[in-house]
N, C-alpha and C positions, 0 to 999 in steps of 0.2 A: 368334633376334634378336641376340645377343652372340657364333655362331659365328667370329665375324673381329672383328678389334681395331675397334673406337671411337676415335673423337678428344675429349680433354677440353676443352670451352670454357670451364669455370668451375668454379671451388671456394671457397664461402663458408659461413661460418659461419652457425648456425641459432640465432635469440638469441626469448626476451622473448614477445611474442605472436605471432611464427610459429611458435616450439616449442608453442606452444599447440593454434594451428591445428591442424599434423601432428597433434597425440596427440588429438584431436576424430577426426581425417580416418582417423585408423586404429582408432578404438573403432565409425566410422560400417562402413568397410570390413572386419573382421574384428570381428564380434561376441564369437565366440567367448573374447576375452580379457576376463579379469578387471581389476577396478582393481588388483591387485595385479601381473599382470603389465605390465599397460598401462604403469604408473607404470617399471618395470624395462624395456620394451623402450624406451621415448621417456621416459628421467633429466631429472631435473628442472636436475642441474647439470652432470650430464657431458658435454665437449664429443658436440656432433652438427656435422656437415657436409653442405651441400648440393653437388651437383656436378651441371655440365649436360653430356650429352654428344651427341656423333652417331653413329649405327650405319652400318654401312660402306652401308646400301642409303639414310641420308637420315634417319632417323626420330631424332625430336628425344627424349633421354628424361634424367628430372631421376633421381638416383641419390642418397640418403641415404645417410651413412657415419655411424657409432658407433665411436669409436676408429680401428680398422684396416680396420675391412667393411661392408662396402656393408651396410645390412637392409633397404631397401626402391627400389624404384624405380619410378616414374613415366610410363605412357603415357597421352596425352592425357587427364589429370585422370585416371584409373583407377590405383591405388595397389598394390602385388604384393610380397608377401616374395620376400627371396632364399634361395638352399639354407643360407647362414648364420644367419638367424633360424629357418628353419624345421628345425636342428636343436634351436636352442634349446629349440623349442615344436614339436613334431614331430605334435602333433595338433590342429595352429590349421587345417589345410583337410584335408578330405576328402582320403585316398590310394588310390590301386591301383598293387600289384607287376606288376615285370615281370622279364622274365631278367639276368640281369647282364652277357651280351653283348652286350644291347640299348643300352646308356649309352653306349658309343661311337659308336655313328650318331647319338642324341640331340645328342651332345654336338656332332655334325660339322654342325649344319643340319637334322636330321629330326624328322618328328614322328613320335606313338605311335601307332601302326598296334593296332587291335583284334586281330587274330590275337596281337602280341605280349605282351596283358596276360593274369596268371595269374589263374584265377578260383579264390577262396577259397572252403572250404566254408561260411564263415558269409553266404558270398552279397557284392554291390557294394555299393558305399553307394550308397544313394541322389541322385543329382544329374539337372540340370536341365540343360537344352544352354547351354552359355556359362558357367557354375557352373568358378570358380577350382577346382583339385584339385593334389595333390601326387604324385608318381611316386617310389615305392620300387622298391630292389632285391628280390628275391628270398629270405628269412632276413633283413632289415634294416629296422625301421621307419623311420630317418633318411632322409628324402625325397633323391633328387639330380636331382630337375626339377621344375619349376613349368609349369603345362601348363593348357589353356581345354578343357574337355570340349565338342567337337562333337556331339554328339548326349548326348539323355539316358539315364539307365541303362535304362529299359525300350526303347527304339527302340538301344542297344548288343544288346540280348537279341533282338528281334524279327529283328534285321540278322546275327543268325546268329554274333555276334564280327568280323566281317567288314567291311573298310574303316576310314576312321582316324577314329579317335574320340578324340585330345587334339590341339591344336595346342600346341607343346610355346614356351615363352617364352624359359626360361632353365635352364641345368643346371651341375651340378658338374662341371667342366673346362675353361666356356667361356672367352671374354674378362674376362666380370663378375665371376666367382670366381678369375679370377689377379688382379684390382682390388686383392684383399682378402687374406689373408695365407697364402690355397693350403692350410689345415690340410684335412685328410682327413673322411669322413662320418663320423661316430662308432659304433662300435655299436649298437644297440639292440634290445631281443628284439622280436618282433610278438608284438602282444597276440593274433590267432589265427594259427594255424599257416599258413602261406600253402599250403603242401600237403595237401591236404584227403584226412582216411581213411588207412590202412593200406597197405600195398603190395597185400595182397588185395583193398582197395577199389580200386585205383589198376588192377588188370587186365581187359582187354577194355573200357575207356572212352576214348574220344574225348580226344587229348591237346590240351591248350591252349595251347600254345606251339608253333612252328614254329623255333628255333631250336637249334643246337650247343652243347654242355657248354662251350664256352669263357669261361670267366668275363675280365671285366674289371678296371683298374685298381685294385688296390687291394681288391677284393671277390675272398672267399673261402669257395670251398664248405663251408670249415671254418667256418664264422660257423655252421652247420645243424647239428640232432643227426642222431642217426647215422639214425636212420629218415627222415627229412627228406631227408637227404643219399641214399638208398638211393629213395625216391620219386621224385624228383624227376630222379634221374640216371635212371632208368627211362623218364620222359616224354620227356627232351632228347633221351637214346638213339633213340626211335622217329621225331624229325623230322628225321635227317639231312640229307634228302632236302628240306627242305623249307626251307633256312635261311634264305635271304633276304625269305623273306616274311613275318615280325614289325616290322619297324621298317621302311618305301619312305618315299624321302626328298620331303619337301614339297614342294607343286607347282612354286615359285618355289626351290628348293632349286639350286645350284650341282653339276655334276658331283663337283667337287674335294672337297665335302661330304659326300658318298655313303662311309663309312669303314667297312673292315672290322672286324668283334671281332679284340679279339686274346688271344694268351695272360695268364694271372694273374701276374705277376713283380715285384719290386723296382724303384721308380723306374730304380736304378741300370743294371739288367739289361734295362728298356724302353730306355734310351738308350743301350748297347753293342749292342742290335739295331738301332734305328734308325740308327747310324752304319755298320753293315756293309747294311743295306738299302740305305741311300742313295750308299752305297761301290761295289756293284756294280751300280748302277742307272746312276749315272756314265758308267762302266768300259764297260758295253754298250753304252748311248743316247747317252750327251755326250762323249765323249773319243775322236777318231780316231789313227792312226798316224801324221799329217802334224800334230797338237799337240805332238808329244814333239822337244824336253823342255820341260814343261810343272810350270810353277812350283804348288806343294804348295798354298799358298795363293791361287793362284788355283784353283785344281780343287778347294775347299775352299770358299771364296767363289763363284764362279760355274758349278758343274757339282754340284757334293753339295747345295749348296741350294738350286739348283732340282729338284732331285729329290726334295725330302723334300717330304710331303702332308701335306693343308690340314689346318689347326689343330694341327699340331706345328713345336715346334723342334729345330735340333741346336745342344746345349751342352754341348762336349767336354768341360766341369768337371764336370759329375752324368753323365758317366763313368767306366768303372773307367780310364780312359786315361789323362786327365786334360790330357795334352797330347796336339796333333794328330801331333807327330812319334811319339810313342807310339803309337797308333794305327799309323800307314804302317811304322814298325817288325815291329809283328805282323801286318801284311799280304806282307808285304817276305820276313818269316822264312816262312813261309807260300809261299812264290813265284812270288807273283800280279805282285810287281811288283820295280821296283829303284829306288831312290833315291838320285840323287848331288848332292852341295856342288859343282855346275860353277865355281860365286864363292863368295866367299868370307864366309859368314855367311848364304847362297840357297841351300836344297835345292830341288830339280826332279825331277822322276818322269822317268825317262829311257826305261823301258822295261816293258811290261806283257807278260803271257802270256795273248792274248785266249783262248788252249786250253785257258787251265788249268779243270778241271773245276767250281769253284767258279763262277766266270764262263758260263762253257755251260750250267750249271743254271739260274742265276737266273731266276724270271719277273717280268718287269716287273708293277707292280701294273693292273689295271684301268680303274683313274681317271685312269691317266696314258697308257695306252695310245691314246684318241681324241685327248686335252688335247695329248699330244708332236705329235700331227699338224699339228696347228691352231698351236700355238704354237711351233716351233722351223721357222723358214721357212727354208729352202733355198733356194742357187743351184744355176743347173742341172750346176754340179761336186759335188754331196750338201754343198757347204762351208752352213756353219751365218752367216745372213746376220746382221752388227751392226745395231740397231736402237737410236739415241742413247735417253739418257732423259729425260723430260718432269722441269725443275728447278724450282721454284716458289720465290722468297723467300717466310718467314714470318718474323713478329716476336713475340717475347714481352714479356709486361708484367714491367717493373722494378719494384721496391721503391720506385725513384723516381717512377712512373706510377700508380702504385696510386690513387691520391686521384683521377685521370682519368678511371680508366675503374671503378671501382667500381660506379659508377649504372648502368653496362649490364651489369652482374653478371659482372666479369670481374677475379679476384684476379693475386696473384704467381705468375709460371709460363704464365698461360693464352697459347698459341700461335695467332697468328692473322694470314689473308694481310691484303695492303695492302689490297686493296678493305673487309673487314670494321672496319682502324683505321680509314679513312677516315670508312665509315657512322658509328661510332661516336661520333668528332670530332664531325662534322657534327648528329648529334641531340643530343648535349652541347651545342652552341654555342646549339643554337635552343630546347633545353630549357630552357636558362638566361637566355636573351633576352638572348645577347652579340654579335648583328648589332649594325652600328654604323645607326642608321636613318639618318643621314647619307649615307652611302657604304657601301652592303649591299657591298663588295669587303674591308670592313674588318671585324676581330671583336677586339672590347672585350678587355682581359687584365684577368679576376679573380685571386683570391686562387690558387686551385689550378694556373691557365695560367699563372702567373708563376711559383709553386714547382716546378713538372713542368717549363718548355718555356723560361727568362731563366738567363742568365748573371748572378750577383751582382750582376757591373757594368753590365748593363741591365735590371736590376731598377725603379729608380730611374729610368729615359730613357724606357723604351718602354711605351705605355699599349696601343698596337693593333697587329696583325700581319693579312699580309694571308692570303687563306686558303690560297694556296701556301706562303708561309712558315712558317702555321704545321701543316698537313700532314706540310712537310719535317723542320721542328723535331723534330715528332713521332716520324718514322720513324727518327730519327736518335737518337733517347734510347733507343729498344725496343733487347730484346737480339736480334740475329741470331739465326733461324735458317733453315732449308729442308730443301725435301719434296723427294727424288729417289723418281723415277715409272718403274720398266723394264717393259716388254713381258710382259704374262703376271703381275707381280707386285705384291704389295700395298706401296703408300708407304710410304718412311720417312721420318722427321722427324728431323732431325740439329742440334746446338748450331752456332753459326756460319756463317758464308759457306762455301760451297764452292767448296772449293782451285782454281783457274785450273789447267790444263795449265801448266807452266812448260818452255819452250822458250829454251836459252840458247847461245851459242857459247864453248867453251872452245880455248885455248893448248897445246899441247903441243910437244914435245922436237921440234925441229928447222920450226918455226914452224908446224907443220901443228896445222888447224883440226879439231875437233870439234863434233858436234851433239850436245845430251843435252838430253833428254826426260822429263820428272817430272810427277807426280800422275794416271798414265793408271787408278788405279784406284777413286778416285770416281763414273768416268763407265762401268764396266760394260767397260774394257778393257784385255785381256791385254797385256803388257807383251813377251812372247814371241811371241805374233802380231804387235804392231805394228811388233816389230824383224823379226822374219822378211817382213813385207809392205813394208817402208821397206827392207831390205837387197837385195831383189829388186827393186828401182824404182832403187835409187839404187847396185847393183851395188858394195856398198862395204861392208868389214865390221862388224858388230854386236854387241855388248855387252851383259849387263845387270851391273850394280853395284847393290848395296844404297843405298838413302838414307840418308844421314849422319842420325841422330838422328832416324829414321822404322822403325817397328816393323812388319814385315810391308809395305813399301813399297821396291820398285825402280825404277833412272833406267834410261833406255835409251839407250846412247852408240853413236853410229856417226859413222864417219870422214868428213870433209868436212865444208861448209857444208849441209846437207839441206835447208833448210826450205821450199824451192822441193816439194819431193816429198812431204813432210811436209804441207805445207799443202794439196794435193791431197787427200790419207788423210783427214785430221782433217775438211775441211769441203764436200769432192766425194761420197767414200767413203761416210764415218761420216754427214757431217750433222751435225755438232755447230754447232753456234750459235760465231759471230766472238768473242762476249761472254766466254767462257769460255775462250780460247785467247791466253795472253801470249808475243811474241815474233817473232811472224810476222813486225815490220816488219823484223828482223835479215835477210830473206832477201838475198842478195847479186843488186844490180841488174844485167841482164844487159846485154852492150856490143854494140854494133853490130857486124855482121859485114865484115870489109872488103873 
């Protein structure tokens, strides 16, 4: 459920007889707690927060926070701890182990396939089909998924172990668990040894697991005593053959979900592989000989990140690199590639050795294999076609708006398009009974439409506004922002308007004119492709220069008036929308021929 980021709609405090409600609603939902815990998991004084969100497929779900962590969250009226309460209380539901390579696919969109759960000697717990349970590691009692038991334990037994028997909710790695402050599962001994017998018991019997010794994040086979560790590597040992078949990702499951295990390593040493993953996956798939020279930060922005797979990011800071020039450094020294300052303050990868052996080995992963087909559309020259991105304004609630929109449960910060303020207004107005019966075109200003939406000095003049003006008032007090949408990739939501293309003509030495071209890189466009595509149109030469007081951002300067050619690219080519492109009227008007 929380595989892929959420949108926050709301965050509000939890006061007085809703704190009540809750701590009813979770002694009715988990029996298992004491008044003693009850009272410690839902504090009588300590702040609690409610937060409403949406999942990237639609589903509405309410998320309780305590301090810094989510501990419970909400689908339709059905109440669910998170891996952060239920380490707290690591025996409030029902659990069964599984492999420790298994938690990466969980964590990608899968659920718990029966083949991958380890069966204990002291036998399953007892449970009922639909019965809340909790998903351990392997050596760990600290649960890292919360999971719906599809079948009950005796029809798990009848079915041979075979087919999926948890639908998995939420896990430690997902979205919900970076909500909260990303601390790791804690230790915890299992109270029975999840490896059942001896290694002498352990030979000539039917292994229960189909997966590879490759353990996962953070989990380690050092957690197990030595016979534990000496069993059990016995068992993984005999399913080599067999690996994918523990954890098959949910029916409604995403390709891009479907994640390999991977080795056991240091956050820091997971993120110097994935930036050399995602480095030669580039290098092979996204970067041709007709891009060079091709600027660092864009092949870093729009070729390595779309290369890296679902539910990871790349952040060259929890690198040993720490800077990206760092990195292309020990690539460079290496002699995969070359990096030159063409300008002055802009390195650009000038030259790669697609032979060199590091590059000829690489295999592209799996998931990306189909996905690049489908998603990376070509002209019929192999050239990789631009596809604009879908822009959306959104607006956030002010400090100064807060008193507005509180009644529809939407604090400081909450992000939301025009059509959502609008509803809003509009059920406010009529919730309030501030139509003017008079002239239903007009709506009454109370106490809060006059502090949120009047100027001081019409405070005092203006009693009614009509419902355009006050709309407009509206949209005009929120703070900016917008959602840019690319092909293949999940939204982001950004502070403020998005930068216009700026399209200017400048003066130079002996009265000759120039075109320069800024902010092409909001909109998902190389700066070195659209000089190399505007230089070959307009037969005149091309530049790039750093922007003046812009961090990782280049203008593109070519000689003449261009914007005749220019405006072809931008709104023939690309497609970009008129809206977003300042400058165009500069084109120079063309004269009769005589």
């Amino acid at each position: 459920m929380f595989a892929r980021a959420f949108r926050v709609r709301a965050n509000t405090a939890i006061k007085g007889s809703d704190r009540r409600k809750l701590r009813n609603d979770v002694a009715a939902a988990f029996p298992n707690f004491s008044a003693e815990q009850l009272a410690e998991f839902i504090p009588y004084k300590q702040e609690l927060n409610v937060i409403k969100i949406y999942c990237h497929r639609g589903e509405a779900v309410t998320v309780y926070m305590n301090q810094r962590n989510p501990i419970l969250f909400e689908v339709e009226k059905a109440l669910y701890p998170t891996v952060y309460s239920l380490w707290a209380y690591p025996d409030l539901l029902p659990a069964f182990s599984t492999w420790p390579p298994v938690l990466q696919k969980l964590a990608g969109g899968a659920d718990l396939m029966l083949p991958g759960v380890v069966v204990p000697s002291s036998g399953f717990p007892q449970v009922e089909q639909g019965t809340l349970c909790a998903v351990t590691l392997l050596g760990n009692r600290a649960p890292v998924a919360v999971a719906v038991a599809t079948m009950s334990t005796a029809q798990m037994l009848a079915a041979g172990m075979k087919g999926k028997g948890f639908a998995v909710l939420h896990t430690y790695l997902d979205h919900l668990w970076e909500y909260g402050d990303k601390s790791y599962p804690p230790t915890l001994a299992p109270l029975v040894p999840d490896c059942a017998g001896d290694e002498e018991e352990q030979e000539g019997k039917e292994p229960v697991s189909s997966f590879p010794p490759d353990p996962v994040q953070h989990v380690d086979m050092g957690d197990l005593s030595l016979k534990e560790q000496d069993s059990c590597a016995e068992l993984l040992g005999k399913e080599d053959s067999h690996e994918n078949r523990a954890a098959e990702p949910a029916e409604n499951a995403s390709p891009e979900d479907q994640q390999q295990p991977e080795d056991s390593r240091t956050p820091q040493e997971q993120m110097d592989a994935l930036f050399n993953q995602c480095f030669f996956h580039a290098l092979k798939c996204k970067v041709k000989k007709s891009d060079l020279p091709l600027l660092t930060s864009t092949f870093l922005r729009s070729h390595m990140f779309s290369c890296c797979p679902a539910g990871q990011q790349l952040d060259i800071k929890k690198s040993s690199y720490k800077k990206f020039s760092k990195f292309l450094q020990s690539m460079q020294n290496q002699k995969i590639l070359q990096v030159k300052e063409l300008n002055k303050g802009v390195e650009s990868i000038v030259e790669v050795d697609w032979k060199h052996p590091d590059i000829k080995a690489f295999a592209v992963p799996e998931e990306f294999s189909s996905a690049s087909a489908a998603q990376d559309s070509k002209n019929e020259d192999g050239e990789q076609v631009y596809h604009a991105p879908e822009i959306i304004p959104l607006y956030g609630v002010s400090t100064q708006m807060v008193p507005l929109f509180q009644e529809s449960g939407h604090g400081k910060g909450s992000v939301l398009s025009s059509n959502e303020v609008r509803d809003i207004i509009i059920n406010y107005v009529k919730t309030n009974e501030l139509v003017d019966e008079s002239n239903k075109n007009l709506v009454k200003v109370n106490a809060i439409l006059c502090d949120c939406l009047l100027e001081k000095s019409e405070q005092d003049e203006i009693s009614h506004l009509t419902w355009d003006d006050l709309l407009s008032r509206c949209l005009e007090r929120l703070q900016p922002f917008h959602q840019v949408t690319f092909v293949g990739q999940e939204p982001v939501v950004r502070k403020g308007y998005i930068a216009h293309i700026d399209i200017t003509i400048a003066q130079r030495s002996s009265n000759k004119k120039v075109t320069i071209i800024k902010n092409l890189e909001p909109y998902g466009l190389d700066p070195q492709c659209v000089a190399n595509t505007l230089q070959q149109k307009a037969q005149a030469s091309a530049t790039l220069n750093p922007v003046p007081g812009a961090k990782d951002r280049v203008q593109v300067q070519i000689q003449g008036n261009q914007i005749h050619h220019l405006a072809k690219i931008l709104l023939e080519e690309y497609q970009l929308p008129r809206k977003y492109i300042r400058g165009l009227e500069k084109a120079p008007k063309l004269g009769r021929k005589k």
